[in-house]
CHARMM internal coordinates of N, CA and C (Angstrom, degrees):
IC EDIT
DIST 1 N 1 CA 1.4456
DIST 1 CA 1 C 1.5288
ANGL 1 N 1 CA 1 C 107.60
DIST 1 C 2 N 1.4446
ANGL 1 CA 1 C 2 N 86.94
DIHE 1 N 1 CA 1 C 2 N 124.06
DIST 2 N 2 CA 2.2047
ANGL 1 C 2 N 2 CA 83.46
DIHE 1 CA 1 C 2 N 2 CA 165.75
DIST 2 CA 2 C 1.1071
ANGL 2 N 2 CA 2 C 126.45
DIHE 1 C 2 N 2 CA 2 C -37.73
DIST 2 C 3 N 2.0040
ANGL 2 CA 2 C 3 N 114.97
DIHE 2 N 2 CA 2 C 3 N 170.49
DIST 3 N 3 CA 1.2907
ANGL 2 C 3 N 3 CA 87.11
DIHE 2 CA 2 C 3 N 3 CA -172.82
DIST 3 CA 3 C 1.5186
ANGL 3 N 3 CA 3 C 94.14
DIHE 2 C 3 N 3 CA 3 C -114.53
DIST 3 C 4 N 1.4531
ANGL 3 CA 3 C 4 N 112.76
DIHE 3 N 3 CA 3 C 4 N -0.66
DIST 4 N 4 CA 1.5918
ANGL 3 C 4 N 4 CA 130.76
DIHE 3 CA 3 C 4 N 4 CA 139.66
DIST 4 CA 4 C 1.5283
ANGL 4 N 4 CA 4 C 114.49
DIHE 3 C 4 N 4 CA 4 C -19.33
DIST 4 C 5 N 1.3094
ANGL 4 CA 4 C 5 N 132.46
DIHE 4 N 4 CA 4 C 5 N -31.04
DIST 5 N 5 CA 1.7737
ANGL 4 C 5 N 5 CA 131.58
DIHE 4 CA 4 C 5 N 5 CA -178.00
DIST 5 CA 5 C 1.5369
ANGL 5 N 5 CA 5 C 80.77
DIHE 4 C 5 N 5 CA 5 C -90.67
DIST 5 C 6 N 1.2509
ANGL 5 CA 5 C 6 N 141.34
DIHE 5 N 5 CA 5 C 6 N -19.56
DIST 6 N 6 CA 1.5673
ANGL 5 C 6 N 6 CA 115.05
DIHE 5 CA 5 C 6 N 6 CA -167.38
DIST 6 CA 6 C 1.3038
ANGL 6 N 6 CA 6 C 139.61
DIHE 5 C 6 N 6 CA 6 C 134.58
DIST 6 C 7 N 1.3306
ANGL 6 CA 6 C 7 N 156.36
DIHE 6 N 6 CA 6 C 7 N 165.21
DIST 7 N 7 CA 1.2609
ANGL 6 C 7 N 7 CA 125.59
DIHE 6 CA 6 C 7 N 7 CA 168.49
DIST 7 CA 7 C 1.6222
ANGL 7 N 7 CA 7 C 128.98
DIHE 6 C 7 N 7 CA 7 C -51.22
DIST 7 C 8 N 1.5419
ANGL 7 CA 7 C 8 N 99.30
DIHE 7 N 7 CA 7 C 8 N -162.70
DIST 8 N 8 CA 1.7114
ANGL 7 C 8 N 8 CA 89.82
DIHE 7 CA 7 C 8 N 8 CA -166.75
DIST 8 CA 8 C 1.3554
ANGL 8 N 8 CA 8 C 104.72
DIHE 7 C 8 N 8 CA 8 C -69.94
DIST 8 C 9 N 1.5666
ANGL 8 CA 8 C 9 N 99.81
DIHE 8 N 8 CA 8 C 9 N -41.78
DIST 9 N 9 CA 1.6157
ANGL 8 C 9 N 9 CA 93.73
DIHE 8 CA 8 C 9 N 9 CA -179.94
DIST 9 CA 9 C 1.4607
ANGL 9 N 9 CA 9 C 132.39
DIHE 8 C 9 N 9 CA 9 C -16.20
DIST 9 C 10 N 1.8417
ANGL 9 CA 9 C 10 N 83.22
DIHE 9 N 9 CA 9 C 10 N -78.42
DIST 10 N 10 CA 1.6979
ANGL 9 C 10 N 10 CA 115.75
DIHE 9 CA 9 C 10 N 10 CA 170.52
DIST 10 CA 10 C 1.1255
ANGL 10 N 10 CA 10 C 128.93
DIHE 9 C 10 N 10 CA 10 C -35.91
DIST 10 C 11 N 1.4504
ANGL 10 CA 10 C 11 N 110.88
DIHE 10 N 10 CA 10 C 11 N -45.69
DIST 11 N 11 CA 1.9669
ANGL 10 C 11 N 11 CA 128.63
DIHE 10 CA 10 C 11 N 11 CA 175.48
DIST 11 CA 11 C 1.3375
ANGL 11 N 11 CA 11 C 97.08
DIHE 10 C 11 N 11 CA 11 C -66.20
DIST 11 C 12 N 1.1937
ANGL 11 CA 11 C 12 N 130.06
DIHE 11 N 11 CA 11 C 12 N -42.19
DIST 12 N 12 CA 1.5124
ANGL 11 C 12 N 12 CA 133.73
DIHE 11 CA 11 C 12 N 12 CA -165.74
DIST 12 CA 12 C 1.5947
ANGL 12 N 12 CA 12 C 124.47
DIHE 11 C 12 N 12 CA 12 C -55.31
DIST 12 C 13 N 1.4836
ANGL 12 CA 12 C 13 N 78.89
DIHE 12 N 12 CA 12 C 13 N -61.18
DIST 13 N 13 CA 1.8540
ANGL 12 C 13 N 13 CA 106.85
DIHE 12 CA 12 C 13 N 13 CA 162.43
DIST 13 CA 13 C 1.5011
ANGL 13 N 13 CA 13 C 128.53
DIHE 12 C 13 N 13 CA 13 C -47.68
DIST 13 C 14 N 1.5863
ANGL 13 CA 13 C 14 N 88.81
DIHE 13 N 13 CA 13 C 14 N -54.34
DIST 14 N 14 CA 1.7103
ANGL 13 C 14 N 14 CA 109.80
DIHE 13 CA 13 C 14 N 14 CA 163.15
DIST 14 CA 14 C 1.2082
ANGL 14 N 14 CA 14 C 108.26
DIHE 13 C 14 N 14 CA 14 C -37.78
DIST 14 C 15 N 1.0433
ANGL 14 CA 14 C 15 N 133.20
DIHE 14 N 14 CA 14 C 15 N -89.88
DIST 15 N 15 CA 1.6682
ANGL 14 C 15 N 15 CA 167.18
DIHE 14 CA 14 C 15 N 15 CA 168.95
DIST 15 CA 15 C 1.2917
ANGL 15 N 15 CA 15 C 97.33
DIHE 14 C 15 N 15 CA 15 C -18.35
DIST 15 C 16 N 1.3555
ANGL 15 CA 15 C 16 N 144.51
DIHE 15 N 15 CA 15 C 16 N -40.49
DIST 16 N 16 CA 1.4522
ANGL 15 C 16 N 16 CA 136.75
DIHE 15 CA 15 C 16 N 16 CA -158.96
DIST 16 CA 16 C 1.4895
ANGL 16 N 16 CA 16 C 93.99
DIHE 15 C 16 N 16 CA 16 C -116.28
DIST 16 C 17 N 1.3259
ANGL 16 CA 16 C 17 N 117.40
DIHE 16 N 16 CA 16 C 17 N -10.42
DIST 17 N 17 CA 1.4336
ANGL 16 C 17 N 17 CA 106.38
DIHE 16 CA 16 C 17 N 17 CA -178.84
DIST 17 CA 17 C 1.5161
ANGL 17 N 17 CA 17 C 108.52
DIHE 16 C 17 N 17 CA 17 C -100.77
DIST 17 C 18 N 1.4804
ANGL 17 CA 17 C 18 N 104.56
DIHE 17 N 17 CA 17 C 18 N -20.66
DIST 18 N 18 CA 1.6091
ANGL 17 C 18 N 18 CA 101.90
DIHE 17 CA 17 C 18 N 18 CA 173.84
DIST 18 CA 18 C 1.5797
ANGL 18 N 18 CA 18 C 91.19
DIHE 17 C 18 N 18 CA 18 C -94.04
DIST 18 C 19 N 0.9945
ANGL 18 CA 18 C 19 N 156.41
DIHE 18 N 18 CA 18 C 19 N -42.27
DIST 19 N 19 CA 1.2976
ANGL 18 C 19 N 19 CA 139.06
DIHE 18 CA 18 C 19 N 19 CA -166.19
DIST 19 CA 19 C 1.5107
ANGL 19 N 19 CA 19 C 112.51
DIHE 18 C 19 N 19 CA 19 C -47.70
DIST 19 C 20 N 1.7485
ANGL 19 CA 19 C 20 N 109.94
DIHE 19 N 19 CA 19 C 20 N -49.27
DIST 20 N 20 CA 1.8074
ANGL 19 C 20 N 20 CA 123.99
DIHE 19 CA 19 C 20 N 20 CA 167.68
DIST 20 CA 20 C 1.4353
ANGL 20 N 20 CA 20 C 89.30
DIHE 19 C 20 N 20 CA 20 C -44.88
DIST 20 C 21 N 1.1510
ANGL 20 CA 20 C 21 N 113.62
DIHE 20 N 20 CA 20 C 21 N -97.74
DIST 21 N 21 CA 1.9220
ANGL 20 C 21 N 21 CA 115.17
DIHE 20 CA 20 C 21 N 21 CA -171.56
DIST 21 CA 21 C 1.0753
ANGL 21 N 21 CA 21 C 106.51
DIHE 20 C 21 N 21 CA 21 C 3.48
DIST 21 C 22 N 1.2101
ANGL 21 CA 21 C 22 N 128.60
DIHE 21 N 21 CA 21 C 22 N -97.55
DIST 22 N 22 CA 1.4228
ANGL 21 C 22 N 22 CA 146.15
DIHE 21 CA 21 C 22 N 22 CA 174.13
DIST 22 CA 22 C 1.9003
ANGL 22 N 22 CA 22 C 126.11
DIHE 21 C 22 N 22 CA 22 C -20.98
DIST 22 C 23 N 1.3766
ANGL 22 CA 22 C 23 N 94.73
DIHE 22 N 22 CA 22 C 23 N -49.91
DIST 23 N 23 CA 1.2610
ANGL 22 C 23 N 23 CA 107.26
DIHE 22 CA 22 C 23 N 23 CA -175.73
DIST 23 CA 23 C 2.1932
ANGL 23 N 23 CA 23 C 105.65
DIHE 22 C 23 N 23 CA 23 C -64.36
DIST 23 C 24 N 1.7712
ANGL 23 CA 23 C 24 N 85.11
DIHE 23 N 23 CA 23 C 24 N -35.32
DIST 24 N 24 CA 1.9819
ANGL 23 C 24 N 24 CA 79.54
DIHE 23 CA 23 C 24 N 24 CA 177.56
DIST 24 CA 24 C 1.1238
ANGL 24 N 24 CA 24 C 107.30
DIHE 23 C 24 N 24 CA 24 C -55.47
DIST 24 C 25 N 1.2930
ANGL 24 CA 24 C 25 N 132.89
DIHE 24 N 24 CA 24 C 25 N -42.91
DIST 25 N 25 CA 1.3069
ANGL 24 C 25 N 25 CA 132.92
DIHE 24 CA 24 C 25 N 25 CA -149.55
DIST 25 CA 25 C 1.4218
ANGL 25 N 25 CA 25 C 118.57
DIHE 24 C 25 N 25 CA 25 C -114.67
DIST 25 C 26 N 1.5057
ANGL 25 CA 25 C 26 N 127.37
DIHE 25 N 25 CA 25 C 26 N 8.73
DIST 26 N 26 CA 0.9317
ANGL 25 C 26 N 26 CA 125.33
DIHE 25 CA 25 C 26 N 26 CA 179.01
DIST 26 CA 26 C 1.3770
ANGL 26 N 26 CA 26 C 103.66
DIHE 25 C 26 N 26 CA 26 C -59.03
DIST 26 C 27 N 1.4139
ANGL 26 CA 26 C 27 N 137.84
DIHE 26 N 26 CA 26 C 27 N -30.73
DIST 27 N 27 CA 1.4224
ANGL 26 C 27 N 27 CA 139.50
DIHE 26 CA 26 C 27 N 27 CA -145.73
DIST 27 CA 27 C 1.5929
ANGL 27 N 27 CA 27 C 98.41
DIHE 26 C 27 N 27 CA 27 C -69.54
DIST 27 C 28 N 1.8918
ANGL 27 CA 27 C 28 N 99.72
DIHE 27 N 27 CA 27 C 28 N -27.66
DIST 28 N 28 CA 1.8746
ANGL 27 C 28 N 28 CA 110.39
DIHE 27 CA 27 C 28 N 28 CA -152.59
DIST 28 CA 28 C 2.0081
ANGL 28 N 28 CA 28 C 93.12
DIHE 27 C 28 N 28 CA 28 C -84.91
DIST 28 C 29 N 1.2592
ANGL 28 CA 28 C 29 N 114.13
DIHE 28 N 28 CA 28 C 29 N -9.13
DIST 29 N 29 CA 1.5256
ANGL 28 C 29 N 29 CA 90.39
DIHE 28 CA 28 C 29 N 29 CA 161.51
DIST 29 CA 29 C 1.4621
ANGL 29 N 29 CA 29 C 134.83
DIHE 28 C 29 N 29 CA 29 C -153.27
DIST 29 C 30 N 1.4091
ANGL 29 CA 29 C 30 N 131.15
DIHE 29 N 29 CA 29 C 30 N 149.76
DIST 30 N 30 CA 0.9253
ANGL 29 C 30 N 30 CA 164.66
DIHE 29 CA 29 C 30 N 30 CA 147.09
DIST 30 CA 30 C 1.3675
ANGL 30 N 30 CA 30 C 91.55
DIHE 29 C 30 N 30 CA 30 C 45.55
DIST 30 C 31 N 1.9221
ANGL 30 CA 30 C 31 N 130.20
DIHE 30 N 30 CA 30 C 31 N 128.80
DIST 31 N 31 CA 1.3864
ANGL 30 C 31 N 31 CA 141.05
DIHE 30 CA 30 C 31 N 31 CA -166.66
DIST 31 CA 31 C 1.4847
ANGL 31 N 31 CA 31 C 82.40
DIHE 30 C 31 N 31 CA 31 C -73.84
DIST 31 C 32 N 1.2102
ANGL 31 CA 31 C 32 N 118.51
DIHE 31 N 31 CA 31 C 32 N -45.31
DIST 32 N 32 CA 1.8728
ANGL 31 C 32 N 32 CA 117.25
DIHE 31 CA 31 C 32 N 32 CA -178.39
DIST 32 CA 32 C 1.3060
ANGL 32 N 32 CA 32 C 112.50
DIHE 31 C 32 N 32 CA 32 C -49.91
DIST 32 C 33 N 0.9913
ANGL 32 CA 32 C 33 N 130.29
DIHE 32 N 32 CA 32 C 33 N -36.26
DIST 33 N 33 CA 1.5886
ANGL 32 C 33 N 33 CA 132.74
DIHE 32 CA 32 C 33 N 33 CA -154.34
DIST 33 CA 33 C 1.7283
ANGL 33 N 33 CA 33 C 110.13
DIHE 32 C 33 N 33 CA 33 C -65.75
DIST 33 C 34 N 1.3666
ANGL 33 CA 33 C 34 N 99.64
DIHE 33 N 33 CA 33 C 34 N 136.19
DIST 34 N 34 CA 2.0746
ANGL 33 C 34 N 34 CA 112.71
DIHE 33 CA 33 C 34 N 34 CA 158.98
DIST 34 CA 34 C 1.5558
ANGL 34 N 34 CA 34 C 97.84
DIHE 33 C 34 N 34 CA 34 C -107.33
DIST 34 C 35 N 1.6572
ANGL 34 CA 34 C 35 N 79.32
DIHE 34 N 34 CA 34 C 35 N 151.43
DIST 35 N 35 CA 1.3973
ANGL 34 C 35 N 35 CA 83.96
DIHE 34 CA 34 C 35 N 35 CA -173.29
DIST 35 CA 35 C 1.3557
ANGL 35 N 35 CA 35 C 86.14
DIHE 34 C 35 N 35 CA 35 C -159.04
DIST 35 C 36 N 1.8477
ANGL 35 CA 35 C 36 N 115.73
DIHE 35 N 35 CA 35 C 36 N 125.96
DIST 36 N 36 CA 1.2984
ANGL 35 C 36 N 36 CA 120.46
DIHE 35 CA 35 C 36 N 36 CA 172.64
DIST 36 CA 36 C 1.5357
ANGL 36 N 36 CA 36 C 86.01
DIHE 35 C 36 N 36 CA 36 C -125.59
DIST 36 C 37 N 1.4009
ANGL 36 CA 36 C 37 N 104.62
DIHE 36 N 36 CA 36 C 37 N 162.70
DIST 37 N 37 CA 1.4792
ANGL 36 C 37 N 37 CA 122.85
DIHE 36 CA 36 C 37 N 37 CA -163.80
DIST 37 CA 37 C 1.5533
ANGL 37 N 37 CA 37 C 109.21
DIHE 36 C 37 N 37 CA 37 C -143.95
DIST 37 C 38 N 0.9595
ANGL 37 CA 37 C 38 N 115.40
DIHE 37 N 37 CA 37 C 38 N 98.03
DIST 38 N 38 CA 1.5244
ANGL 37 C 38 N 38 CA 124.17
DIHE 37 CA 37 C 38 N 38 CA -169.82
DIST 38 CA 38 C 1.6323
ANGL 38 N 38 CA 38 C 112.97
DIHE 37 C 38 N 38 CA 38 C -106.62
DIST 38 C 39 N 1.5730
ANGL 38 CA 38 C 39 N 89.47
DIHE 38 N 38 CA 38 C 39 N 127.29
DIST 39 N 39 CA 1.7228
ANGL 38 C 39 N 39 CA 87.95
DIHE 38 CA 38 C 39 N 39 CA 176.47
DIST 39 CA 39 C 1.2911
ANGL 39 N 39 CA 39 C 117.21
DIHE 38 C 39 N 39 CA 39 C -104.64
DIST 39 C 40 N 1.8641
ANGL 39 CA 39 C 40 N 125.77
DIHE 39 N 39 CA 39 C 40 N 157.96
DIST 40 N 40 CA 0.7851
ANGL 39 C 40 N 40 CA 102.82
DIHE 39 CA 39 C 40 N 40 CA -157.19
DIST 40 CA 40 C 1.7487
ANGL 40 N 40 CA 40 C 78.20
DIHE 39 C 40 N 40 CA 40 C -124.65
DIST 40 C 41 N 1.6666
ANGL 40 CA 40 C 41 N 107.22
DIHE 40 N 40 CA 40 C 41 N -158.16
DIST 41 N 41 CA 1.5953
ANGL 40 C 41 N 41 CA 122.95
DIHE 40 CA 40 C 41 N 41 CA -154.75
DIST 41 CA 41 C 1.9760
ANGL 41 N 41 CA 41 C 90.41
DIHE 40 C 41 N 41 CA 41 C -58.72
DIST 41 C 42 N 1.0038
ANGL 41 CA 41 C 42 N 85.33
DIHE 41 N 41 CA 41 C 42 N -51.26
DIST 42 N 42 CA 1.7902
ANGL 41 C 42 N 42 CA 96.21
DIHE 41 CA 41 C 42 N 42 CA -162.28
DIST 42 CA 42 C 1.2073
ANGL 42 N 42 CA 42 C 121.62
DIHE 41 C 42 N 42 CA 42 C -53.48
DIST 42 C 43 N 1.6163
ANGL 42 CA 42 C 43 N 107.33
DIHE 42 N 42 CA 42 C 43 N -36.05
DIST 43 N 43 CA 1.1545
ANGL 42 C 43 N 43 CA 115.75
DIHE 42 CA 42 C 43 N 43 CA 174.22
DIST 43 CA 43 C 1.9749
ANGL 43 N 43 CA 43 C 119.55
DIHE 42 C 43 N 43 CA 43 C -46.63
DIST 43 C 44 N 0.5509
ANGL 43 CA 43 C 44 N 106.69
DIHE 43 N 43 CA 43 C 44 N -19.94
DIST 44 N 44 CA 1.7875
ANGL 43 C 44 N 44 CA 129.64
DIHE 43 CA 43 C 44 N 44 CA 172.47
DIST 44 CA 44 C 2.1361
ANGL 44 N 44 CA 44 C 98.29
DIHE 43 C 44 N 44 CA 44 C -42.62
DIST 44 C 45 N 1.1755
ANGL 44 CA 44 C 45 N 87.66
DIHE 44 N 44 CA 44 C 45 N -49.49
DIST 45 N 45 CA 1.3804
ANGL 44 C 45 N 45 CA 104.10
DIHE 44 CA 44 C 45 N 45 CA -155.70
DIST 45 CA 45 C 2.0665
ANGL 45 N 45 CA 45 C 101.62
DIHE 44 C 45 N 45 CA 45 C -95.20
DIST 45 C 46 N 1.0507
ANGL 45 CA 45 C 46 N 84.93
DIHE 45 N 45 CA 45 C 46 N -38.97
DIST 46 N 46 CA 1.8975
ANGL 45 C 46 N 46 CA 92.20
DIHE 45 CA 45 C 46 N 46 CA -173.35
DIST 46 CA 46 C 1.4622
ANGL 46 N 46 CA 46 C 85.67
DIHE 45 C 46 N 46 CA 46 C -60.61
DIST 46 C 47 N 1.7529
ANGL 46 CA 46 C 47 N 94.41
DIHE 46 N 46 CA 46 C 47 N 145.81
DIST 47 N 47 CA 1.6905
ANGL 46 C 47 N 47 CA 132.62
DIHE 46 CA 46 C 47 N 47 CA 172.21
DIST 47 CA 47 C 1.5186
ANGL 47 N 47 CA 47 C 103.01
DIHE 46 C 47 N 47 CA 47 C -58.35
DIST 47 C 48 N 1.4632
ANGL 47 CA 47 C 48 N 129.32
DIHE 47 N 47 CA 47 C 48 N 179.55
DIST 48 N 48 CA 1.5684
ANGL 47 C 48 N 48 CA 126.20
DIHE 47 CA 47 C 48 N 48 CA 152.79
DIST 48 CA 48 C 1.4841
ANGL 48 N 48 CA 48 C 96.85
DIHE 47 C 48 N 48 CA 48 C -66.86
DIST 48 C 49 N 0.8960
ANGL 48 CA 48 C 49 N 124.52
DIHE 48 N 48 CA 48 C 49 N -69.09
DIST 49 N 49 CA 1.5028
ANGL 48 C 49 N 49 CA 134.93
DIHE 48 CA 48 C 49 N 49 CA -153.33
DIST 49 CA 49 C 1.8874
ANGL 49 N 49 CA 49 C 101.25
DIHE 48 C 49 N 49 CA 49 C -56.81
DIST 49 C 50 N 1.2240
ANGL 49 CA 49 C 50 N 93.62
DIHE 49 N 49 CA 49 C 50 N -17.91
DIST 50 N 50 CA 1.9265
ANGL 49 C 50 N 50 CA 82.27
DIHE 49 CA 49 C 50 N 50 CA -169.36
DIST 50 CA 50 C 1.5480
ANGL 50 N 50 CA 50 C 85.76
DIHE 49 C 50 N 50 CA 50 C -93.93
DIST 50 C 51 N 1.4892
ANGL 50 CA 50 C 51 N 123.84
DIHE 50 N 50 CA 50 C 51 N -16.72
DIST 51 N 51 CA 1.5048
ANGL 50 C 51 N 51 CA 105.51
DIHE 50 CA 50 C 51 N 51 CA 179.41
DIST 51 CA 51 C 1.3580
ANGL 51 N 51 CA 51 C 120.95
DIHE 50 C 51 N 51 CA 51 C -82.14
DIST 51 C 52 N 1.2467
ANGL 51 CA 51 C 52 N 108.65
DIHE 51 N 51 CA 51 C 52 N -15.51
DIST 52 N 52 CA 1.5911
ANGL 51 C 52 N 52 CA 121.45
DIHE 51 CA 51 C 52 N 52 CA 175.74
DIST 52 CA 52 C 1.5055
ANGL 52 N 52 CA 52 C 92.51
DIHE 51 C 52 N 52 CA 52 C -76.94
DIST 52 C 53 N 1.4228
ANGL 52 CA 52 C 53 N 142.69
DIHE 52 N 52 CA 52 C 53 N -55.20
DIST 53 N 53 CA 1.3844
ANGL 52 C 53 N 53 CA 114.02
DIHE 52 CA 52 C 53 N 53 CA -152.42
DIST 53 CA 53 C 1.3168
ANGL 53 N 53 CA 53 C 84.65
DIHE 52 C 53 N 53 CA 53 C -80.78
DIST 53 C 54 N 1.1618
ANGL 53 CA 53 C 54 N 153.77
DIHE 53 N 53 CA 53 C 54 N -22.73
DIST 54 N 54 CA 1.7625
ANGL 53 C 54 N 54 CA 139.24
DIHE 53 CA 53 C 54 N 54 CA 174.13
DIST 54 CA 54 C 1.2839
ANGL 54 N 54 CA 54 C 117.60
DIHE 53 C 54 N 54 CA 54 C -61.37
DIST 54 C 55 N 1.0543
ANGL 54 CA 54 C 55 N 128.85
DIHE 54 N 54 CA 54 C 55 N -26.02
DIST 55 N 55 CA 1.4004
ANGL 54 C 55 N 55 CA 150.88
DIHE 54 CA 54 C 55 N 55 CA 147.71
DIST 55 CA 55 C 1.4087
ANGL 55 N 55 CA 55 C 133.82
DIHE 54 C 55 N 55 CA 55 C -42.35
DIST 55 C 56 N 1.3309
ANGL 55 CA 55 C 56 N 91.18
DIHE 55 N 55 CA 55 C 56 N -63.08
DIST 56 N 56 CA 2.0768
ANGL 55 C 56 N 56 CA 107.93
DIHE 55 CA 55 C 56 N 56 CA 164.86
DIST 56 CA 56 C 1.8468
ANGL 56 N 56 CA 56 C 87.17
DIHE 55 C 56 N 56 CA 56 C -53.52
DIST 56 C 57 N 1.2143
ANGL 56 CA 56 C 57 N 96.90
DIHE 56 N 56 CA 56 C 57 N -80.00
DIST 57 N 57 CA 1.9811
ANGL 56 C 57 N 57 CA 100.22
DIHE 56 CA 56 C 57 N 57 CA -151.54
DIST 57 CA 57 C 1.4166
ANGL 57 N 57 CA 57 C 91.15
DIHE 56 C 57 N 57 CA 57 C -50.81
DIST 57 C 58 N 1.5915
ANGL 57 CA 57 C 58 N 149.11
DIHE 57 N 57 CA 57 C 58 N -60.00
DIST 58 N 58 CA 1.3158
ANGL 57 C 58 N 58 CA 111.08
DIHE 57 CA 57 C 58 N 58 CA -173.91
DIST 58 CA 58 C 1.3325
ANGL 58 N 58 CA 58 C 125.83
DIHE 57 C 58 N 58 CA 58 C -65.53
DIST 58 C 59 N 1.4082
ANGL 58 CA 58 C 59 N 127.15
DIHE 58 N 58 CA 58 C 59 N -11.96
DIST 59 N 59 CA 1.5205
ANGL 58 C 59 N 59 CA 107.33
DIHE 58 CA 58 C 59 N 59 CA 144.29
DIST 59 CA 59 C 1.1730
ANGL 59 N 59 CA 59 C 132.56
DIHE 58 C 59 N 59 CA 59 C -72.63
DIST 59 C 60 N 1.6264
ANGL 59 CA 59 C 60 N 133.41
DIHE 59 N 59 CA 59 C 60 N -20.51
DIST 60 N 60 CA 1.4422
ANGL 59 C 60 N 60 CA 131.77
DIHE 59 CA 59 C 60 N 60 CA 175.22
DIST 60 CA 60 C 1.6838
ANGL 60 N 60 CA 60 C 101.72
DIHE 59 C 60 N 60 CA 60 C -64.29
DIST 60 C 61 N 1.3395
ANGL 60 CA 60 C 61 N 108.63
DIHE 60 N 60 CA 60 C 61 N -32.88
DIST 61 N 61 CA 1.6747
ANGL 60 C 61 N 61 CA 115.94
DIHE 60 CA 60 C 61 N 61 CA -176.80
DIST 61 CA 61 C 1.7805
ANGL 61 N 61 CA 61 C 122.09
DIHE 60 C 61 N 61 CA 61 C -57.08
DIST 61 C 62 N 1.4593
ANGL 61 CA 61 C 62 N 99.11
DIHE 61 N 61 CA 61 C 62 N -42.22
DIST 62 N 62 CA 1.2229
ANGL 61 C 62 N 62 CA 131.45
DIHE 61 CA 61 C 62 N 62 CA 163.28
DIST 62 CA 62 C 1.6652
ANGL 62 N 62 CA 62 C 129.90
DIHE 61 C 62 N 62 CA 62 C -55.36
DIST 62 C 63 N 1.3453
ANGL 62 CA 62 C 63 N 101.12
DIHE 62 N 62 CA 62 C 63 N -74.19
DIST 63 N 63 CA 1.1447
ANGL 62 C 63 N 63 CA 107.96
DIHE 62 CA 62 C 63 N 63 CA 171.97
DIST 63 CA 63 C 1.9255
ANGL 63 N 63 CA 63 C 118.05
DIHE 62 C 63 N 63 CA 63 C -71.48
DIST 63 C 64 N 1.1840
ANGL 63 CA 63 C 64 N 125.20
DIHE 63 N 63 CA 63 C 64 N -3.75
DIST 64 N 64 CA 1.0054
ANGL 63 C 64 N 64 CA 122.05
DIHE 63 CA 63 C 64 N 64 CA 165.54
DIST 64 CA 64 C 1.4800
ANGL 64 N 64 CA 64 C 127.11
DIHE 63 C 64 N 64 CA 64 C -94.99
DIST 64 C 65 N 1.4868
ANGL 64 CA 64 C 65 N 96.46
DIHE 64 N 64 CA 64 C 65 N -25.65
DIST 65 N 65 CA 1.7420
ANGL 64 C 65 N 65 CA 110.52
DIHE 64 CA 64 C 65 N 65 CA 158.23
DIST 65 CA 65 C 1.5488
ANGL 65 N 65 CA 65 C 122.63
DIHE 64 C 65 N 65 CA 65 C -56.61
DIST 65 C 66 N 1.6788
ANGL 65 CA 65 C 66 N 101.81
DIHE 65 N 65 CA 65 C 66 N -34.48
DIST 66 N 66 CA 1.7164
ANGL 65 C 66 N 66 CA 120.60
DIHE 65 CA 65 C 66 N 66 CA -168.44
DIST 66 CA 66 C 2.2477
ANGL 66 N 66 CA 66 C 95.59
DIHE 65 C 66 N 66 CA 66 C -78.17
DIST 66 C 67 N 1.1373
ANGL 66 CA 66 C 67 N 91.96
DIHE 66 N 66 CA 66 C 67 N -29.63
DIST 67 N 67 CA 1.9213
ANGL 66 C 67 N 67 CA 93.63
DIHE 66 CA 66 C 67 N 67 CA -175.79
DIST 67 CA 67 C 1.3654
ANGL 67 N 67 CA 67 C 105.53
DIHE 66 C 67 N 67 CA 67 C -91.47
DIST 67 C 68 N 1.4154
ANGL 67 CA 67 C 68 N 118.64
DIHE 67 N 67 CA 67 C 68 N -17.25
DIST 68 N 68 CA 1.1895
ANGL 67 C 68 N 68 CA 119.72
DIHE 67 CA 67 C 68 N 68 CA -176.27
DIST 68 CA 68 C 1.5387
ANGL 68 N 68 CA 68 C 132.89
DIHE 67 C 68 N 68 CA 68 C -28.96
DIST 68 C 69 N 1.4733
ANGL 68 CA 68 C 69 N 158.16
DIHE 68 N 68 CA 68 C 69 N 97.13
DIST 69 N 69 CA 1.5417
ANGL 68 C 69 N 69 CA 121.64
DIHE 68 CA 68 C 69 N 69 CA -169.50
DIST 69 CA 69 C 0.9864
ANGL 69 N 69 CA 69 C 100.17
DIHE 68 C 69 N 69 CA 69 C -47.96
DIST 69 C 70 N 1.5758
ANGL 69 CA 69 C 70 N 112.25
DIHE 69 N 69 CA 69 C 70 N 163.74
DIST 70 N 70 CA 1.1723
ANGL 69 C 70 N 70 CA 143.35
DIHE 69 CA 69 C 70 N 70 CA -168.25
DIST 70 CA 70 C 1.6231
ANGL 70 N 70 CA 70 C 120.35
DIHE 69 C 70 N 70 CA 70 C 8.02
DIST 70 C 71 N 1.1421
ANGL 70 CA 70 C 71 N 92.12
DIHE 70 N 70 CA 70 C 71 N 65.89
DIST 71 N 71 CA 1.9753
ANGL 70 C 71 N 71 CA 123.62
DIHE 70 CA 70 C 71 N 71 CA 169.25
DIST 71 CA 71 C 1.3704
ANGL 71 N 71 CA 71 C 98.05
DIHE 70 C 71 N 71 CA 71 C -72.14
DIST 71 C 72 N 1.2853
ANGL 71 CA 71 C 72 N 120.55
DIHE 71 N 71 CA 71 C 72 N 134.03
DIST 72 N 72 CA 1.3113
ANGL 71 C 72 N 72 CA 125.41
DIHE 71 CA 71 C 72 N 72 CA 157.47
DIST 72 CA 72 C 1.5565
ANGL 72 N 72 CA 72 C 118.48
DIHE 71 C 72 N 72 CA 72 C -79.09
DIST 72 C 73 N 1.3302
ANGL 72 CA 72 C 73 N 121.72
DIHE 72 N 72 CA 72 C 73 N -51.22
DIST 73 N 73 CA 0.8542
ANGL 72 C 73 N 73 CA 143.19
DIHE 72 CA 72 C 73 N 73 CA 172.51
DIST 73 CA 73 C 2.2914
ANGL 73 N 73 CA 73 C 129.93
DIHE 72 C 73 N 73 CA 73 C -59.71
END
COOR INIT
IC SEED 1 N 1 CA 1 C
IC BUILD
């Protein structure tokens, strides 16, 4: 993790609070799927709960790109 999200503290927090995030929802995709999760400066400051709904929408963003017609991807 950058050191742009903050001290160690901050990165720390980050890191265990997006790791929870992630861990609810691993179930919601695809045994195929990579998935790197990058935090950025702000994240320092975002709630758990505001990182989860940032979370949902970049997967709704994702997975609606992946159903898309004619998705390349």
């Amino acid at each position: 993790m950058s050191k742009a999200v903050g001290a160690a503290v901050a990165r720390n927090l980050v890191k265990r609070r997006l790791r929870h995030v992630v861990r609810k929802r691993l179930a919601s995709l695809p045994d195929s799927a990579v998935l790197v999760v990058r935090a950025l400066p702000g994240s320092a400051e975002a709630s758990y709960d505001t990182l989860g709904i940032d979370f949902d929408a970049a997967l709704a963003r994702l997975t609606g790109r992946l159903h898309a017609p004619g998705a390349s991807r």
